[in-house]
N, C-alpha and C positions, 0 to 999 in steps of 0.2 A: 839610632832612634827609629821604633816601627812608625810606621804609617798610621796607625791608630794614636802614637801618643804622639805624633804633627798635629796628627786632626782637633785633638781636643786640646795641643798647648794656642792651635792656632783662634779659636770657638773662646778661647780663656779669655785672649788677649784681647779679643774684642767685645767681651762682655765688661774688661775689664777699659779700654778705652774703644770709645764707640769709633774714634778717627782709624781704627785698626782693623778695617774690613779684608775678609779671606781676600780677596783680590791681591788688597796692597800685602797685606803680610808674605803670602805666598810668590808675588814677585821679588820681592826683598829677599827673602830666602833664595828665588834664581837667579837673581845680579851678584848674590854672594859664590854662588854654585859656580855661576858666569867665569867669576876671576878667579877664586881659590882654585885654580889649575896648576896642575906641577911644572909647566911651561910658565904659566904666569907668576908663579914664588919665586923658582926659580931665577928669573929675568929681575925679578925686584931687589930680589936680594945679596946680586951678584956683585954691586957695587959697595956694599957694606963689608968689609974686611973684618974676621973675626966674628960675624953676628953673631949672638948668642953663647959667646965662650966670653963671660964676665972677666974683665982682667982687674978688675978690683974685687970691693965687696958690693957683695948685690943688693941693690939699694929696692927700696919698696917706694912704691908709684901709686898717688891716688890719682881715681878717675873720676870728676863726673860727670856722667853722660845727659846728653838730650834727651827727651823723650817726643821730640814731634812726627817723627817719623819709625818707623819697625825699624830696630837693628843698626842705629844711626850711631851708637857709638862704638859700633863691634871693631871698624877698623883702630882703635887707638888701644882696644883692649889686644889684640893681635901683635900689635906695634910692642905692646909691654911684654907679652910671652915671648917673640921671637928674638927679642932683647936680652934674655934672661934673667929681667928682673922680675922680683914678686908685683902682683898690683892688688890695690883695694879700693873697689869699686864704688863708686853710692849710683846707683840705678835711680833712674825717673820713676816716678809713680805709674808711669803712663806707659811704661815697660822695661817692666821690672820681673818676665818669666824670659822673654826670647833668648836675649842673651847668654842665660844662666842655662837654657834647656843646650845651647847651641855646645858652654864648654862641657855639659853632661856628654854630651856625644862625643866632642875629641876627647875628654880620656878614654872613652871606649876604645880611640886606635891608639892613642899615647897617652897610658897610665904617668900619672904623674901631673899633668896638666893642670887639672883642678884643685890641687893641693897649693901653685905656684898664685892661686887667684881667689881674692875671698868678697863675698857679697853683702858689708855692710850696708844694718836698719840702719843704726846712728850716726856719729861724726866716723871721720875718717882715721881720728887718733893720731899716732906716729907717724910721721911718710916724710920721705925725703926728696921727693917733687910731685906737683900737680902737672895734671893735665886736665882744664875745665874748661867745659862748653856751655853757654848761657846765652840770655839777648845781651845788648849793652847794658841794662842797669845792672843786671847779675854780676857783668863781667867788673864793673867797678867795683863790687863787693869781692870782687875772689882776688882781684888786687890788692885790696888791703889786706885780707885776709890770708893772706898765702904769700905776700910782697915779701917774706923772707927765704922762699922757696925757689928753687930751681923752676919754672912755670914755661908752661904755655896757655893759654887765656885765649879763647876765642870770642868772638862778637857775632855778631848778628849781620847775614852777610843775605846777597840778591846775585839772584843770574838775568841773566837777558839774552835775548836774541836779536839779530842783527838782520834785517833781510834786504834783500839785494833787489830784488823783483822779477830777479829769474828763476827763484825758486818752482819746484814741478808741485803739482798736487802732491806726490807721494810724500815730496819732503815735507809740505804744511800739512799732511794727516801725521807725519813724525813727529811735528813740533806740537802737536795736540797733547803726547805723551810727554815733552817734555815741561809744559803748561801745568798740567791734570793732573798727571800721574801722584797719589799720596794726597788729592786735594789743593795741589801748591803752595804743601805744608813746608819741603825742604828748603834748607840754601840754595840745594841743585835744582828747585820748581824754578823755570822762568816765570817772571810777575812781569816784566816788560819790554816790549819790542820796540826794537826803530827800525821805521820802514821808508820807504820812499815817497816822495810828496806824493806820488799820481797810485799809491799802491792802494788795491780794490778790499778792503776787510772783509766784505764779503767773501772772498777765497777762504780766508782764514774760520770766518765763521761755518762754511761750507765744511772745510777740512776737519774740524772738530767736531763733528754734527757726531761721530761715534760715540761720543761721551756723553750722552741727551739726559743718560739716566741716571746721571749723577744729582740731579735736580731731587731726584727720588729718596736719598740719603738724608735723614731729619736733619742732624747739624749742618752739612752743609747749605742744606735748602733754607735754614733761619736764617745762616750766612748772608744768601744771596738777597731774601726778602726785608731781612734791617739794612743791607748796603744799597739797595733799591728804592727801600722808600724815604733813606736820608738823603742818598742823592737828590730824588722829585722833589723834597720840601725845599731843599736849597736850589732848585731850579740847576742843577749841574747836567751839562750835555753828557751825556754818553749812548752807548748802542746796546743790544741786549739781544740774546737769541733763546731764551726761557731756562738758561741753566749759565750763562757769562755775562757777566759784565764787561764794557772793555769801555775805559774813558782814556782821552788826549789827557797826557798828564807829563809832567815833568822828571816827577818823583821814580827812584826803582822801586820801593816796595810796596805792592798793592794788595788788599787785602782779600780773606778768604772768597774767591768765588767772584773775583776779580781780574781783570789783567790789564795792564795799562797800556798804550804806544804812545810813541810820538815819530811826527813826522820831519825826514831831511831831506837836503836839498844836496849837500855836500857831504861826502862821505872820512873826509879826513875830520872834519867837524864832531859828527860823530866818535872817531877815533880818541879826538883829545878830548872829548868829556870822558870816555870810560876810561882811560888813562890817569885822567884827573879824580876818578873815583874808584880805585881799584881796590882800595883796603876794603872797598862797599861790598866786591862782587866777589863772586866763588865761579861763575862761570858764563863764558860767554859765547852762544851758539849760532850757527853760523858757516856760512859757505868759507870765511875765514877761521874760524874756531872749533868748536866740539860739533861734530856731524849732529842735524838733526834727527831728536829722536833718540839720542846716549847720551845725554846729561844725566839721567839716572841710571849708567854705569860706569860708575867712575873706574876705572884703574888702580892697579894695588899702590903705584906710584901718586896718584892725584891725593894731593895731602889737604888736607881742609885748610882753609888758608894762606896755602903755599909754604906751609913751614913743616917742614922735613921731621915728623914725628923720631922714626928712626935714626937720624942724626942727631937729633936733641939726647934719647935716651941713650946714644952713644956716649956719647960726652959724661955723663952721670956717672962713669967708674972712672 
């Protein structure tokens, strides 16, 4: 793919969904760059015996992907090639070129590629398993829908961070990108932190002060001005630095232009509620979990949901 036709698929996409600013698209393209290393394929794929040499018939896979974030379903459609089975895709309205430009380019270095993968308008037809991502209501429709398929079904999931209160400046300007980064559109956006009773949010509002001009962005900024002034009519505490919201809240998921905490005292406490909610969460960041700051790059390994794509379409021959 030249440079020229990046420029104008990435100018599409965001004409095409306004959440798809050259920023985010263009980093999404380098957390993919990031991992598709021949060290990192390599290492992933070492444990799968046989990948990609079907020992049955090869079976056809439909896909449908999310559209909240650039490129968000490219790992499951990867998962299907490296499988060798065929897949048939229904793409997001909300992006519906990235993906399609991305296998234009691999068969440029492996002809064939794009014959194994097709990009339906309509239903998905024939297929002898799904793999569907949606919120929760969606997902009880693909269950009934699909409840005689071989299935994986995703839900609607939240990350969080965990802070200790030793964290350095550098690491809560990290945690700003993993807040921000996509608008804290993804699973992998944290929406909620638990911090320590005596821990100062000023730091944190400090640390994210680079992202001022997100306020600047029209949808987000309706975002933050309907969550602002429904909070004030309902008299709800929260703090506000002219582009975040951040209110004491119980809940993980907070909404756009939002972020919630809550505060402890005991840190095993903490432990067993996220324990006690793990089907909720996709990632959790932290001096004990995902370094701040690389929640938005996952690993070829880090499976949405923790359910082993590649194993699943193993099993399928």
């Amino acid at each position: 793919m030249e440079y020229g036709e990046l420029d104008g698929l990435i100018r599409r996409a965001h004409v095409r969904n306004g959440w798809f600013t050259e920023g985010n698209v263009r980093h999404a393209f380098g957390a993919w760059s990031k991992a598709l290393t021949s060290q990192g394929l390599t290492e992933w794929i070492a444990t799968y015996e046989g990948l990609g040499a079907v020992l049955g018939e090869q079976r056809t896979v439909g896909l449908i992907l999310a559209g909240n974030i650039p490129l968000v379903g490219f790992h499951d459609l990867l998962c299907v090639w490296l499988s060798g089975h065929r897949a048939k895709v229904k793409l997001s309205s909300q992006d519906s070129e990235l993906i399609p430009a991305l296998i234009k380019a691999l068969d440029e270095f492996l002809p064939g590629t794009a014959a194994a993968i097709s990009f339906e308008q309509g239903k998905l037809g024939e297929i002898d398993a799904i793999i569907a991502t949606g919120s929760n209501n969606t997902a009880r429709y693909f269950e009934h829908y699909f409840g005689h398929l071989p299935r994986i079904v995703r839900k609607s999931r939240n990350s969080v961070a965990v802070l200790d209160g030793t964290e350095t400046d550098e690491e809560l300007i990290a945690l700003g990108e993993d807040v921000l980064r996509y608008f804290g559109m993804g699973c992998r956006s944290v929406s909620k932190l638990f911090v320590p009773e005596d821990f100062d949010l000023d730091r944190f509002f400090q640390a994210v002060f680079g992202w001022k001009d997100m306020i600047q962005h029209n949808k987000y900024a309706n975002n933050y001005d309907y969550t602002r002034a429904l909070w004030m009519l309902d008299a709800v505490d929260f703090l506000e630095n002219g582009f975040l919201l951040v209110k004491e809240d119980t809940a993980l998921a907070s909404p756009v232009a939002t972020v919630f905490y809550e505060r402890y005292s005991d840190a095993a406490l903490v432990d067993g509620t996220l324990a006690a909610r793990s089907l909720d969460l996709q990632c959790i960041v932290g001096h004990k979990g995902i370094p701040f700051g690389q929640a938005q790059y996952p690993a070829l390994s880090d499976y949405a949901d923790g359910v082993d794509t590649l194993q699943f379409l193993g099993q399928l021959t």
